[in-house]
C-alpha positions in Angstrom: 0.0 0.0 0.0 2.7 2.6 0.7 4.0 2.2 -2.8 0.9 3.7 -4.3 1.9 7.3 -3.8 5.5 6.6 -5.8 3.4 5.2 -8.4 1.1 7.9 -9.0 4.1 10.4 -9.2 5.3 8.5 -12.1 2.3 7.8 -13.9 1.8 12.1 -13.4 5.1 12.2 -14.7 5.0 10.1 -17.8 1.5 11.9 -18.5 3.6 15.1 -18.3 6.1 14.0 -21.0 3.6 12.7 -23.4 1.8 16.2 -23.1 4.6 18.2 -23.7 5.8 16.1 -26.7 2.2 16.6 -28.1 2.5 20.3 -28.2 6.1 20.2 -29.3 4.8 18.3 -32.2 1.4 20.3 -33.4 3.1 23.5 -33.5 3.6 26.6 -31.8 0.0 28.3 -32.4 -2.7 29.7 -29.6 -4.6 27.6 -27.3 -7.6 27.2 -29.2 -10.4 25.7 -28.1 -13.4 24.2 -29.3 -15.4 25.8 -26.6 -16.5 29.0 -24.8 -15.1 32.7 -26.7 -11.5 31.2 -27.5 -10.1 31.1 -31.0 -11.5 27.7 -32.6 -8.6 25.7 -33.2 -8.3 23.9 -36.3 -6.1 21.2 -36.8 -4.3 20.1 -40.0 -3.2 17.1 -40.5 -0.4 16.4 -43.7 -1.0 12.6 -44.3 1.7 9.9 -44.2 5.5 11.3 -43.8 8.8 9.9 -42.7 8.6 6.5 -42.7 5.2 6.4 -44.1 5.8 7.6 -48.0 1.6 7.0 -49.1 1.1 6.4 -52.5 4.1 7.0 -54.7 3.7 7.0 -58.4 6.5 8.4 -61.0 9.3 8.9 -57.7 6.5 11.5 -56.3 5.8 10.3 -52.5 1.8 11.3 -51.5 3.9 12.5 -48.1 5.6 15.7 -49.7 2.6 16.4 -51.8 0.4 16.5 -48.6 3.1 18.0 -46.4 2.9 21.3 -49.4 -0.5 21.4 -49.4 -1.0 21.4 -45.8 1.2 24.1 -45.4 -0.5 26.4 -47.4 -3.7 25.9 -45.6 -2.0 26.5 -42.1 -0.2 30.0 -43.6 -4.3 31.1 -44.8 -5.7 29.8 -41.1 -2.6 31.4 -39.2 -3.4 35.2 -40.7 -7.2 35.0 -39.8 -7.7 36.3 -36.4 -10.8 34.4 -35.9 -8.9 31.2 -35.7 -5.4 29.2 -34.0 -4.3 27.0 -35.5 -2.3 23.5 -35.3 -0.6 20.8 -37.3 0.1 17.6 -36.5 3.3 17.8 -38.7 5.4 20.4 -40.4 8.1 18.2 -41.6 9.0 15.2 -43.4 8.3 13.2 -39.8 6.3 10.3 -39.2 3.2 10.4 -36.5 1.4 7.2 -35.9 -2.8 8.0 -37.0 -3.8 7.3 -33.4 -1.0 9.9 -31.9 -2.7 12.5 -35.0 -5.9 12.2 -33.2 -4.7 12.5 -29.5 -3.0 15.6 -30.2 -6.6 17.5 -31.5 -8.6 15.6 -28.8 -5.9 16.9 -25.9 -6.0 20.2 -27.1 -9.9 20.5 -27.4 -9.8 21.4 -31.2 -12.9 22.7 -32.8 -11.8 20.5 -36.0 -9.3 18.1 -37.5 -8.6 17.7 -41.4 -6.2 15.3 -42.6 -4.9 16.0 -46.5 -4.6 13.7 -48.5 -3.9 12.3 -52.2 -5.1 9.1 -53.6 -4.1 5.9 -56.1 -5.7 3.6 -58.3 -5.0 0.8 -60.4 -6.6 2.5 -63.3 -4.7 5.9 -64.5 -8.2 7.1 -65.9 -9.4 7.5 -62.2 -9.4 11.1 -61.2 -11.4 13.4 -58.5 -12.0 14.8 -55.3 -13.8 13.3 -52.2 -13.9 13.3 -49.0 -14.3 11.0 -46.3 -15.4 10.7 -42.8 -16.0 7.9 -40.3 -18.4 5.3 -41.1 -19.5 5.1 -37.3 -21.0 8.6 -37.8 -25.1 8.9 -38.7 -25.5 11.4 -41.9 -27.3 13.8 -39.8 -23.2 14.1 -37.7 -21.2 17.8 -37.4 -18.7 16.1 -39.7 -20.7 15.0 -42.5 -21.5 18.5 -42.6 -18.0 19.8 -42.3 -17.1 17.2 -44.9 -20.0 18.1 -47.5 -19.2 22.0 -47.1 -15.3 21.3 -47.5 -16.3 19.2 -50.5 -18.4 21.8 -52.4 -15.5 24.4 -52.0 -12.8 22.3 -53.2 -14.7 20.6 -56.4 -16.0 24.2 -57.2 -12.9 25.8 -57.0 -10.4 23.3 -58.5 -13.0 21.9 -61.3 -11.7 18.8 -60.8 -14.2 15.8 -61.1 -16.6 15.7 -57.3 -16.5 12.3 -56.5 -18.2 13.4 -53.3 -18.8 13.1 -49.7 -18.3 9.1 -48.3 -17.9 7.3 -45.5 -15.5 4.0 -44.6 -13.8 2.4 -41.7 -11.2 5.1 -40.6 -9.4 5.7 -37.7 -11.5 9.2 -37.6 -14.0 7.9 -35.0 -11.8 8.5 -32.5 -12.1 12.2 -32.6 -13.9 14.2 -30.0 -14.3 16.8 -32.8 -15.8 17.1 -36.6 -12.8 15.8 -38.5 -12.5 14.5 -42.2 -9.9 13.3 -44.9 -9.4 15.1 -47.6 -8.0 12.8 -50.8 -7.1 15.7 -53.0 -6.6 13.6 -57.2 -5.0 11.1 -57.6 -1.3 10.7 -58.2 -2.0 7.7 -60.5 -3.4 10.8 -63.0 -0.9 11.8 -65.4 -3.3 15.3 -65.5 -3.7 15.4 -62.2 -0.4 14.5 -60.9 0.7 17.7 -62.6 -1.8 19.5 -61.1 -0.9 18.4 -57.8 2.6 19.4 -58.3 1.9 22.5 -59.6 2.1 25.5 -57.2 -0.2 27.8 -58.1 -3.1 24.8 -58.4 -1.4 23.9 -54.8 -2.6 27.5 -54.2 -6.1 27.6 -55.3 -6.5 24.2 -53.4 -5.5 25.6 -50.4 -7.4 29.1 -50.8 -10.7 26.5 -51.4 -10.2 24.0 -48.3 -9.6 28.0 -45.9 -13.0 28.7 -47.5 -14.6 25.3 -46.6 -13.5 25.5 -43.1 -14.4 29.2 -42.5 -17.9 28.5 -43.9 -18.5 25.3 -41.8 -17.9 27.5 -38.9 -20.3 29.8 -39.9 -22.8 27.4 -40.7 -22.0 25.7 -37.0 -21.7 29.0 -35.2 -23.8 31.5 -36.0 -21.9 33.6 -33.7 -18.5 33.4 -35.9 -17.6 36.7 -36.9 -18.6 37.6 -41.0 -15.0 39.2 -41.7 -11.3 37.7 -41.2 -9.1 40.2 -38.8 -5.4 39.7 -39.7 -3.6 38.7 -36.9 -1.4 39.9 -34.9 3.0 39.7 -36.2 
């Protein structure tokens, strides 16, 4: 019985480290939360990385195309005062998907998207869709979120709408609306090049800001109309 107390102390202290490395790895933003008159906090998530290359098709790694794309939506969500913002990775690192989804549950995020590109066996296959849990009922916050996102990106990029769908994703662990984004398909010869092209990188990223910024507004009627620049 008297060893209890030693015990605790450690367990506290191994929480402690596990914490810390968590914020050390989503970034150095605000403390957003999803709750009372904070900043929300949205949470990007670049798919794959280190280790864990994704698809790969003509020596491109899905990882680095992801990684680009992500940062462009976290440079759009960091200069609009309305929001903090967080990323589960800025670099070529690898993060396992369960650690991806600790780090927006821990710090109370009022979203999570993960960006992604997808492969097929069939070069012809191209489009845009994106996915949330299966576990979720179509009436859920992130079917919403994911048929808003949807709509901006398809309308913006032209590219083909394969739509908003469910499957078995590790997703249904977040406390929070969250949803992939699969952004072509690297399989494409067209879109490949498209995904690789900055200023389409650009437009992609502008589109996904907007999809997120009206999902708030649609959730929260409250969400201020106009971005304020933040502060240097």
């Amino acid at each position: 019985m008297r060893r209890r107390p030693t015990i605790v102390v450690f367990a506290i202290l191994a929480l402690g480290i596990v914490i810390a490395g968590t914020v050390l790895l989503i970034g150095r933003h605000g403390p957003g939360s999803a709750r009372g008159d904070v900043d929300p906090l949205i949470v990007i998530d670049a798919g794959h990385g280190g280790r864990d290359p994704g698809a790969t098709c003509e020596g491109i790694e899905e990882a680095d195309v992801d990684l680009a794309v992500a940062r462009r939506v976290a440079a759009l969500i960091d200069t609009d005062g309305r929001l903090a913002l967080r990323m589960t990775r800025s670099s070529d690192v690898y993060v396992t998907l369960e650690k991806r989804i600790v780090m927006a549950n821990n710090a109370d995020a009022a979203l999570y998207l993960s960006i992604h590109v997808n492969a097929c066996d069939y070069p012809d296959v191209t489009g845009i869709e994106t996915l949330v849990s299966e576990k979720l009922v179509p009436e859920a916050p992130a079917w919403q979120f994911a048929e808003i996102l949807q709509d901006a990106v398809a309308t913006a990029t032209g590219a083909r709408d394969r739509g908003t769908r469910s499957q078995d994703l590790y997703l249904h662990r977040a406390s929070m609306p969250a949803a992939i984004l699969e952004m072509g398909f690297l399989t494409n010869d067209g879109e490949r090049r498209k995904l690789l092209d900055p200023s389409y990188q650009q437009t992609m990223a502008e589109a996904i800001y907007r999809g997120i910024v009206a999902y708030l507004a649609y959730a929260d009627p409250d969400f201020p109309d106009e971005a304020s620049a933040s502060s240097p």
